[in-house]
C-alpha distance (Angstrom), angle and dihedral (degrees) to the residues before:
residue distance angle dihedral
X1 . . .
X2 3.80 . .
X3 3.79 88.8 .
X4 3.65 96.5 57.5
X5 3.45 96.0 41.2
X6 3.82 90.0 57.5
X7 3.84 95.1 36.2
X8 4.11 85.9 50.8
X9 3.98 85.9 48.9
X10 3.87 95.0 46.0
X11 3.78 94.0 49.5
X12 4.08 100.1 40.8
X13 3.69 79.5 46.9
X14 3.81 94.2 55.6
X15 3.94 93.4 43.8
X16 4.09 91.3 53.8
X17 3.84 90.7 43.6
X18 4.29 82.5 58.0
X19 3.73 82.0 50.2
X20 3.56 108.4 56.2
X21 4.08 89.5 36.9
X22 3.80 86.2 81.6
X23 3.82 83.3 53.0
X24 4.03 92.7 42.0
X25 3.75 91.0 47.5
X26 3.93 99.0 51.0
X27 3.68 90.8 47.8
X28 3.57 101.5 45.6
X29 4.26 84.8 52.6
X30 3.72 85.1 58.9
X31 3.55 101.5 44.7
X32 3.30 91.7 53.5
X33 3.66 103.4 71.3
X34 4.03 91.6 75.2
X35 3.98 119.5 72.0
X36 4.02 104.4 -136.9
X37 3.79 118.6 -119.0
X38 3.73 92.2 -130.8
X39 3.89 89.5 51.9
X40 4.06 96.8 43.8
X41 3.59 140.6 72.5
X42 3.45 115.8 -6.2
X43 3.58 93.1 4.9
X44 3.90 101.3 50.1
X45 4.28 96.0 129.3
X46 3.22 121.7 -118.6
X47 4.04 123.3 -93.7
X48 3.77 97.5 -148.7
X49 3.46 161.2 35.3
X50 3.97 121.0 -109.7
X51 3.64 146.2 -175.4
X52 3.70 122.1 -175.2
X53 3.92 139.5 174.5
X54 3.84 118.4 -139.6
X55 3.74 122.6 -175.0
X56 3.66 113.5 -147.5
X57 3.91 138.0 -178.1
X58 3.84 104.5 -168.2
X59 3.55 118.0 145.3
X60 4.25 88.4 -140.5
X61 3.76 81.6 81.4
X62 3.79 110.5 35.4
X63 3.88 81.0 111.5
X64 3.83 102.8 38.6
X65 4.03 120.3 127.8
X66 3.65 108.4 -156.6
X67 4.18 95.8 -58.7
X68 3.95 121.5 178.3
X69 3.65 137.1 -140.0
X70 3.56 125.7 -171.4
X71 3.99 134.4 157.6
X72 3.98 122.9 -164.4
X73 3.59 126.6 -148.6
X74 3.85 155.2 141.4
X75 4.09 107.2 -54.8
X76 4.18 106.1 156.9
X77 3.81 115.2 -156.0
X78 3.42 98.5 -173.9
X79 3.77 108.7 19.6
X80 3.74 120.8 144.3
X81 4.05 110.5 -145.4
X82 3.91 102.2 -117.6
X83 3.72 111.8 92.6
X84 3.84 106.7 -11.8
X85 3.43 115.3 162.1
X86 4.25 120.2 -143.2
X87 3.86 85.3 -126.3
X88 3.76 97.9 51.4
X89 3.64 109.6 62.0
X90 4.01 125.5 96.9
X91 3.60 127.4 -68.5
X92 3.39 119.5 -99.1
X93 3.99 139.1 -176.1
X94 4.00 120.7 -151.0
X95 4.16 107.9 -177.3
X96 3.72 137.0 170.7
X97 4.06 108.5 -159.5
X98 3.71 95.1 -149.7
X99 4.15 132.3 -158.3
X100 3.73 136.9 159.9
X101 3.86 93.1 -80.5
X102 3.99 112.3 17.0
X103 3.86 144.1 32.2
X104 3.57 129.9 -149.9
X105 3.89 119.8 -151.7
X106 3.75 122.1 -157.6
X107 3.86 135.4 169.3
X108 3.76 125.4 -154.2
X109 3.56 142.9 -175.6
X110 3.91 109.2 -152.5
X111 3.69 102.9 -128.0
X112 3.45 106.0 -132.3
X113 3.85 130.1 170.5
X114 3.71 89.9 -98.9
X115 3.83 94.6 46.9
X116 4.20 92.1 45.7
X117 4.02 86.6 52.2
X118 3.71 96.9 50.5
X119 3.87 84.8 44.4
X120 3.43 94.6 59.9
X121 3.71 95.8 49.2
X122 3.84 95.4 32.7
X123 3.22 95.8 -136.1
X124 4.13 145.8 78.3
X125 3.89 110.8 -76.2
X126 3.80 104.5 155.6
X127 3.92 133.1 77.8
X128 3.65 117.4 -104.6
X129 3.95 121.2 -148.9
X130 3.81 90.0 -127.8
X131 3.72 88.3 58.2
X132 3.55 96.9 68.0
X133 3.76 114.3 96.6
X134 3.74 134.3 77.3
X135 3.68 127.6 13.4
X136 3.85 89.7 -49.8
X137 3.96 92.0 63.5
X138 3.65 95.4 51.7
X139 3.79 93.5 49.1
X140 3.88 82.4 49.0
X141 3.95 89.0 48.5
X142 3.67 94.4 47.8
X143 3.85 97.7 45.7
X144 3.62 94.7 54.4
X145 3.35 85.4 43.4
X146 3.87 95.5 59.7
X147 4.15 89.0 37.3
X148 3.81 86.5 62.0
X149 3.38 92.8 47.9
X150 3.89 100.8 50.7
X151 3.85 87.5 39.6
X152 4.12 100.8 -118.0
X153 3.68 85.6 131.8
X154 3.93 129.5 36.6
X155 3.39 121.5 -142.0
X156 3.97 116.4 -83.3
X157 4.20 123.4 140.9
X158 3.89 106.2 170.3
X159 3.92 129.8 86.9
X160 3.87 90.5 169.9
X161 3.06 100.6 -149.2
X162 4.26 108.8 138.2
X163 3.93 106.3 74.0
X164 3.23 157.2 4.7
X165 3.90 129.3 -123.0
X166 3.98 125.6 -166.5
X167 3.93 107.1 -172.3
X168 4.19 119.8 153.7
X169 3.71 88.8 7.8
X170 4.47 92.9 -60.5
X171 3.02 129.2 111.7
X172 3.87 130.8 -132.4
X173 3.76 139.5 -172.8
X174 3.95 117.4 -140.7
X175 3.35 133.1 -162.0
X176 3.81 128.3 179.4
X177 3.70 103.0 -105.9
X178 3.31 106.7 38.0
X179 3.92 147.0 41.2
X180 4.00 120.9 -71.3
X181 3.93 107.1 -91.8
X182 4.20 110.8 -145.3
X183 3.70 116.8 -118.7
X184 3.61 119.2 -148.0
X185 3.65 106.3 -143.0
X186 4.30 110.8 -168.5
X187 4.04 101.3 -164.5
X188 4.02 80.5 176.8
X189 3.38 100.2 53.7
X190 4.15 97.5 25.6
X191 3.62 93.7 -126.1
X192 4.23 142.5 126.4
X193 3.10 131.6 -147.7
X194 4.22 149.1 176.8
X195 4.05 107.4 -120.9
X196 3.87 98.0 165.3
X197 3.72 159.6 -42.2
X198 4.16 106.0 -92.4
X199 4.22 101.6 -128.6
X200 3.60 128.9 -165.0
X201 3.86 129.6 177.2
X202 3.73 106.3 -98.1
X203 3.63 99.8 -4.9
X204 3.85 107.8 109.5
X205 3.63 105.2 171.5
X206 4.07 148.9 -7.5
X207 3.17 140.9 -162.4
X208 3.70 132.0 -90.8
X209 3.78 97.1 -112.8
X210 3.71 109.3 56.0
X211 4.19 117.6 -177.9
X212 4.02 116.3 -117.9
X213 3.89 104.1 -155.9
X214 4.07 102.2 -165.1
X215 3.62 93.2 178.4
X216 3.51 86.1 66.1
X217 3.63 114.0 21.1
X218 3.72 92.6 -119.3
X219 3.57 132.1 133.9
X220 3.51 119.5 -158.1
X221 3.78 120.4 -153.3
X222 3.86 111.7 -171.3
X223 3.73 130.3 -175.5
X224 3.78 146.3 167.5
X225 4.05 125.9 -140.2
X226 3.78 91.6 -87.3
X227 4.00 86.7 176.2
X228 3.83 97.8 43.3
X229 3.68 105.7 47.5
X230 4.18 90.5 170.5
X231 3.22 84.4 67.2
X232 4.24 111.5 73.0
X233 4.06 102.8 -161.1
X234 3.88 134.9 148.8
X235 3.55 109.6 -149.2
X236 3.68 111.6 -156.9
X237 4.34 111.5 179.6
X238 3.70 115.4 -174.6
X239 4.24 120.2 -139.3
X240 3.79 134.2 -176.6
X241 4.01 118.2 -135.1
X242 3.67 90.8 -88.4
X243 4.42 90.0 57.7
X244 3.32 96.3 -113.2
X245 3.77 113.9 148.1
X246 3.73 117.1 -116.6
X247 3.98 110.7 174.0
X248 3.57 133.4 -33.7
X249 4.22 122.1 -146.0
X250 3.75 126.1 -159.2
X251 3.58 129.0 -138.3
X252 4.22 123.4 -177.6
X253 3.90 116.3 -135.0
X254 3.72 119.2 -149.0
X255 4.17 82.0 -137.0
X256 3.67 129.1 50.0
X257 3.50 111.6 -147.2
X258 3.61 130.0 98.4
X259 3.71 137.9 -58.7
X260 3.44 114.0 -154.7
X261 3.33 117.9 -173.7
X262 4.15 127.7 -23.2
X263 3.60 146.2 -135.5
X264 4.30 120.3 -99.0
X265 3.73 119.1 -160.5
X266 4.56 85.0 178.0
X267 4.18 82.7 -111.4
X268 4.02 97.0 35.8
X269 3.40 142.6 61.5
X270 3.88 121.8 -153.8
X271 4.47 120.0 -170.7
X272 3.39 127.1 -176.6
X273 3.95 115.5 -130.3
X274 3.95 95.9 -159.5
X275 3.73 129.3 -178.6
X276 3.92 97.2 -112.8
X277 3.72 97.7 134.1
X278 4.03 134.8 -179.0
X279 3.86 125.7 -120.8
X280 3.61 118.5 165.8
X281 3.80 96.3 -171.6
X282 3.72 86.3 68.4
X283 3.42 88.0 75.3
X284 3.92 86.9 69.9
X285 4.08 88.9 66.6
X286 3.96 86.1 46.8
X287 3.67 100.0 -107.5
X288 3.78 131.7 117.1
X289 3.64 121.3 -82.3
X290 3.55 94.2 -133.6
X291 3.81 108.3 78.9
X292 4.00 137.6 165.6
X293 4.05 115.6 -116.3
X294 3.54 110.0 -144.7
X295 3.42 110.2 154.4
X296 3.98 101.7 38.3
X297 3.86 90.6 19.6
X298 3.94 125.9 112.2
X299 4.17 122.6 -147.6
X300 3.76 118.6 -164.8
X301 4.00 132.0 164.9
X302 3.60 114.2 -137.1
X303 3.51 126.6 -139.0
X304 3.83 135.1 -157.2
X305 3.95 142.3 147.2
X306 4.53 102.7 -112.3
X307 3.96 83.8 -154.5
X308 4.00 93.4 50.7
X309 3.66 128.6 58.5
X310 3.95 100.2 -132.2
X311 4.13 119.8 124.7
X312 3.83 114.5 -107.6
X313 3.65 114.2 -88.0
X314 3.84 103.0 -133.8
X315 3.87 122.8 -143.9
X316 4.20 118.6 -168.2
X317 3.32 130.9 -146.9
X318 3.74 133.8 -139.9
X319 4.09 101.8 -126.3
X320 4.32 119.5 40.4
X321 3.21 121.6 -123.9
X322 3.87 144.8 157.0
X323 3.72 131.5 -122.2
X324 3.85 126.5 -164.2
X325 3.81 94.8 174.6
X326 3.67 134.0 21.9
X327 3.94 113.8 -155.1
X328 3.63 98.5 -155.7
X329 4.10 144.4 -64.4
X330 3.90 137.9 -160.2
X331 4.01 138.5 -165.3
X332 3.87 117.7 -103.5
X333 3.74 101.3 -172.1
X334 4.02 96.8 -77.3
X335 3.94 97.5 -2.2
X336 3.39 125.1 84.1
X337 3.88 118.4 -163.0
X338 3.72 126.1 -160.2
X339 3.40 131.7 -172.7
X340 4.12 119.1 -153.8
X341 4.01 140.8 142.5
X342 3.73 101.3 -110.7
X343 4.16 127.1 -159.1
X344 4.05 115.8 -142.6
X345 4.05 75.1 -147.4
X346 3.69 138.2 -25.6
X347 3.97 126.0 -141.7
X348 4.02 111.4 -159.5
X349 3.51 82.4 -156.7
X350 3.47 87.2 76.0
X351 3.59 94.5 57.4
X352 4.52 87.9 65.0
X353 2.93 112.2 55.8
X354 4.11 125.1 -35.3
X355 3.46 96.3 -170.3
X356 4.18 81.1 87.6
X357 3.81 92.8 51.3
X358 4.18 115.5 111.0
X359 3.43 131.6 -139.7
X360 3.95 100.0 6.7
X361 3.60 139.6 86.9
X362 3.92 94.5 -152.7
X363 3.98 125.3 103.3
X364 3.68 79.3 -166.2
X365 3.78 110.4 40.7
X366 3.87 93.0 -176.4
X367 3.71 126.6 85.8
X368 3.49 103.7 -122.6
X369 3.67 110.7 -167.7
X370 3.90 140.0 168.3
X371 4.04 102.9 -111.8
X372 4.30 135.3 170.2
X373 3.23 117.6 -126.0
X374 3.77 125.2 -161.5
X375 3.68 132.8 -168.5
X376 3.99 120.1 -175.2
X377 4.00 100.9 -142.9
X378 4.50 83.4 -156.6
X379 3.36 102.2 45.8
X380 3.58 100.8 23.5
X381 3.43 99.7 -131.9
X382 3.89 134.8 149.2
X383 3.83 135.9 -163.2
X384 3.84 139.0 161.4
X385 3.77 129.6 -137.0
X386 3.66 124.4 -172.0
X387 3.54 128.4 -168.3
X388 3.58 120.9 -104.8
X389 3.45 106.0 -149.5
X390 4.03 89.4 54.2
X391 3.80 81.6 75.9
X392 3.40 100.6 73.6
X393 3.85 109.2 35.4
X394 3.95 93.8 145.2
X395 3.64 126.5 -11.3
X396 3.86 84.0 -144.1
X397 3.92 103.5 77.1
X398 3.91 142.8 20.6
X399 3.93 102.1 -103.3
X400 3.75 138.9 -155.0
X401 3.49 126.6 -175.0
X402 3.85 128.4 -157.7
X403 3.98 140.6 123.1
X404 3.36 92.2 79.5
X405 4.02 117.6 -163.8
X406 4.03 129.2 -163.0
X407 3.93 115.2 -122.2
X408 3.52 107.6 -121.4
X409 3.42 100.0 -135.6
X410 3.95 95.1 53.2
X411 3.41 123.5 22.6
X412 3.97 86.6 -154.6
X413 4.09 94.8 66.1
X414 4.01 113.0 69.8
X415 3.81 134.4 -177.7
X416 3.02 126.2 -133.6
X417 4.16 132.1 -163.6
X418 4.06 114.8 -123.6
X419 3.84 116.2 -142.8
X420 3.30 126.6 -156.7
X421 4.27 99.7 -133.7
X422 3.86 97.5 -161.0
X423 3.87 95.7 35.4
X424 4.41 99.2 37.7
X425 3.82 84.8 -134.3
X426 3.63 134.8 129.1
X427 3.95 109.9 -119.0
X428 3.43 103.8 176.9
X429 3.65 142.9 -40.6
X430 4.05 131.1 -108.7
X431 3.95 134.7 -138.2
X432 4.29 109.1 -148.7
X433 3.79 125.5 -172.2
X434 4.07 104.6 -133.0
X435 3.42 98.7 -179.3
X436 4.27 84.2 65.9
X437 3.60 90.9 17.3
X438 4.42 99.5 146.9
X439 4.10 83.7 52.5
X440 3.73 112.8 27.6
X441 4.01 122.8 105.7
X442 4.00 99.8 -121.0
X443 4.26 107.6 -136.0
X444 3.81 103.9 -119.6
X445 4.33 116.6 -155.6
X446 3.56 102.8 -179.2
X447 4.17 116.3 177.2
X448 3.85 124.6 -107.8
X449 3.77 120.0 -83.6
X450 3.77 116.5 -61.9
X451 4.01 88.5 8.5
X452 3.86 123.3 118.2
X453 3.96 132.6 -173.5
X454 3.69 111.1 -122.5
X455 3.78 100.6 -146.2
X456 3.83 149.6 -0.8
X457 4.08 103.4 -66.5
X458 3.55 139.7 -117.3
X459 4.11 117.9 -126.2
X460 4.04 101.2 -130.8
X461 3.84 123.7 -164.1
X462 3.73 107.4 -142.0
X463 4.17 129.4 158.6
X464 3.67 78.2 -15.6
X465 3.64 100.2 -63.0
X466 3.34 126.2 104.8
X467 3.14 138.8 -134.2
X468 4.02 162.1 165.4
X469 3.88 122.3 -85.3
X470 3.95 125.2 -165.8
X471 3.68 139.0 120.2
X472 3.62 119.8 -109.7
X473 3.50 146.6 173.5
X474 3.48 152.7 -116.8
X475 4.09 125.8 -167.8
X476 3.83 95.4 -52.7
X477 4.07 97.8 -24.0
X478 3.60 123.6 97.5
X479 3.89 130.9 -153.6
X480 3.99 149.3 168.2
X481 3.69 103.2 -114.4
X482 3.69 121.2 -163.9
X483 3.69 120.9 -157.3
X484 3.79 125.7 -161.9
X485 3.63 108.7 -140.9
X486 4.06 95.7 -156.0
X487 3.73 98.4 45.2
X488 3.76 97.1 24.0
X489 3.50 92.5 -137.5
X490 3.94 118.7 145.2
X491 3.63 127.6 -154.9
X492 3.94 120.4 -174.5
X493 3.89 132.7 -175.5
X494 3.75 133.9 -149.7
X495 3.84 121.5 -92.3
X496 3.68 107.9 -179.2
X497 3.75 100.8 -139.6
X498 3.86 133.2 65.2
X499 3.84 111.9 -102.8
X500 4.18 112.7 -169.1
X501 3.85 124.2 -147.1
X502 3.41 116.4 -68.3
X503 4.20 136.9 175.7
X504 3.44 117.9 -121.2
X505 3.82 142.4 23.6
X506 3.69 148.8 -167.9
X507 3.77 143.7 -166.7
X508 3.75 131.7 -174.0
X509 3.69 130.4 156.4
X510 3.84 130.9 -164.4
């Protein structure tokens, strides 16, 4: 009987997938005749894979060991134009191996499961978030659906493609869906490569911005159910320095959208409970089912001890917002204080393509601003301050700030990358004092005219200065660019190839 039933189920299945391809091919015709903002201009991907020797004689690295570089972002190899979202596309690695006299560029795709299967057929096979909406998404839905089911495609949901990790001296690339895949980084031979996908009995994914407790040699990889969104969970799994998985502890959220990265004290853990919420029926008006409450919606920071086994004790606050990023916090007796780049609201329609958005002249229509939050742990009280002078960084441009970075020389100063909101570029970047952070006068570095950063930075330590890291570009020429955070100077060298926006970064050097 169960034969039939799945034999009836596979064929039915087959005959409406002929059905809707009428549907599928009509629409696709149409959508074609626009060229997607997130697939244009600057942010056209790259086609191929390069490795390239550049002599240099800047004095910045008379002193350099064998340093490297990378960022990692959102490079689709087999995207099609309609409804691609910036987050979906495949992983891929730009580095410089740097020493005291040459650099060596190298691109990489990070060849994940996904990646090898689409390889093979040479073509798009997988749902993409920004698919989902209207009658298009569901035909999407319901054909990967029924190529699951008949087995033409196995199994495989990351692109990892948002960050790096470096834990035990490896390196890993994370992505929000799926497990961190190791990168192989060769300093000797000044080349990257994919090793493997990490895998761990019942834990499917993480997120993109693990915790690395030194105090305690512990790593702590956190998720949410990213494919169960009725279901609101933190998912918090413990590892020693070595990744091996030592316990994992559950805690319900009254929301169900995603938590993206958290706050670390080095004792305390702080999550945001956000209202980013799932409705599939939204889909029906053509709009994402993933959508941020605001009005009815509820935001809390949770708060719990990683060495104890007590629940979170959750605190709300009186306005809703939504953080990508946290910057850092610390305990003052009763007080915690957290630092974070906060949204008034946040559209993932934004993220596909804003050249269909109405009445705005925003990619981003959310303020996204760096904010400190403070919860009293006696009275249970909350509050947020922002910084006046964040305001008004230039009268010239609608700002957002976010991918904030810790100088290494004092925890208390962080950086924080300046976006453009009607361009999707990166403008500058900006040093804040936290310890004064409602009266300080932020230190703004913003690029030359017509020049953009590529990424969030890296804070380098060189002739003991430091400094900001992160390629950038210039018309149709790309560079590293090195900014001196004292003098605000910026000097930037050639790399012969174009390298499009990406997310995150890293440096390290041995």
């Amino acid at each position: 009987m169960l034969i039939h039933h799945k034999l009836y189920y596979t064929l039915y299945s087959c005959y409406l997938l002929l059905c809707c391809s009428a549907f599928h091919g009509w629409s696709s015709h149409v959508c074609r005749a626009y060229r997607q903002f997130y697939l244009s201009d600057k942010f056209v991907p790259v086609t191929e894979e390069k490795t390239i020797s550049i002599h240099h004689n800047h004095s910045l690295f008379k002193n350099m060991s064998t340093s490297f570089f990378a960022q990692i972002g959102s490079n689709p190899k087999h995207a099609k134009n309609e409804d691609y979202h910036w987050f979906d596309g495949d992983g891929m690695i730009h580095g410089v191996f740097i020493n005291a006299t040459t650099m060596t560029y190298q691109n990489k795709w990070i060849q994940t499961k996904r990646l090898q299967v689409e390889n093979k057929w040479n073509k798009k096979m997988y749902l993409y978030f920004g698919e989902l909406k209207g009658l298009n998404g569901l035909f999407q839905i319901f054909k990967y659906t029924i190529m699951e089911i008949l087995k033409l495609v196995p199994q495989a949901k990351g692109t990892a493609n948002t960050a790096f990790m470096r834990w035990n001296d490896k390196v890993y690339a994370l992505h929000e869906g799926d497990m961190p895949y190791e990168i192989v980084v060769d300093d000797k031979a000044h080349n990257i490569s994919t090793s493997h996908r990490i895998h761990y009995p019942n834990i499917f994914s993480t997120t993109a911005h693990p915790v690395q407790d030194h105090l305690r040699s512990k790593l702590y990889l956190y998720g949410y159910n990213n494919y169960d969104f009725s279901d609101g969970k933190f998912i918090f799994n413990v590892f020693d320095k070595h990744m091996n998985h030592l316990h994992q502890r559950n805690f319900s959220m009254i929301n169900n959208g995603m938590t993206h990265d958290v706050a670390f004290t080095g004792d305390y853990m702080i999550i945001p409970d956000m209202p980013l919420k799932y409705d599939p029926s939204r889909m029906f008006r053509k709009k994402l089912p993933m959508y941020f409450d605001k009005k009815s919606g509820v935001t809390r920071f949770g708060i719990f001890h990683v060495a104890k086994k007590d629940p979170p004790k959750w605190y709300t606050f009186d306005e809703n917002f939504f953080i990508f990023h946290f910057a850092r916090a610390y305990k003052n007796v009763n007080e915690f204080v957290i630092f974070g780049c906060a949204m008034d609201e946040l559209h993932m329609e934004d993220f596909v393509d804003p050249n269909n958005l109405e009445n705005t002249d925003h990619i981003i229509r959310g303020k996204l601003r760096l904010k400190q939050f403070t919860i009293n742990t006696k009275t249970n009280k909350t509050s947020i301050v922002e910084n006046p002078y964040l305001q008004h960084i230039d009268v010239n441009f609608h700002y957002n700030l976010d991918f904030p970075i810790q100088s290494k020389r004092n925890s208390q100063f962080i950086y924080c990358t300046i976006f453009d909101s009607a361009m999707g570029l990166i403008r500058g970047y900006v040093k804040v004092d936290t310890y004064n952070f409602h009266e300080s006068i932020p230190r703004v570095f913003l690029f030359p005219k017509h020049m953009y950063g590529n990424s969030e930075p890296q804070v380098v330590e060189m002739n003991n200065e430091e400094y900001l890291m992160t390629f950038s570009n210039r018309f149709e020429k790309s560079y590293i660019s090195l900014i001196n955070v004292k003098t605000g100077s910026m000097n930037s060298i050639n790399i012969p190839t174009r390298i499009p926006p990406g997310f995150h970064s890293i440096f390290y050097d041995r």
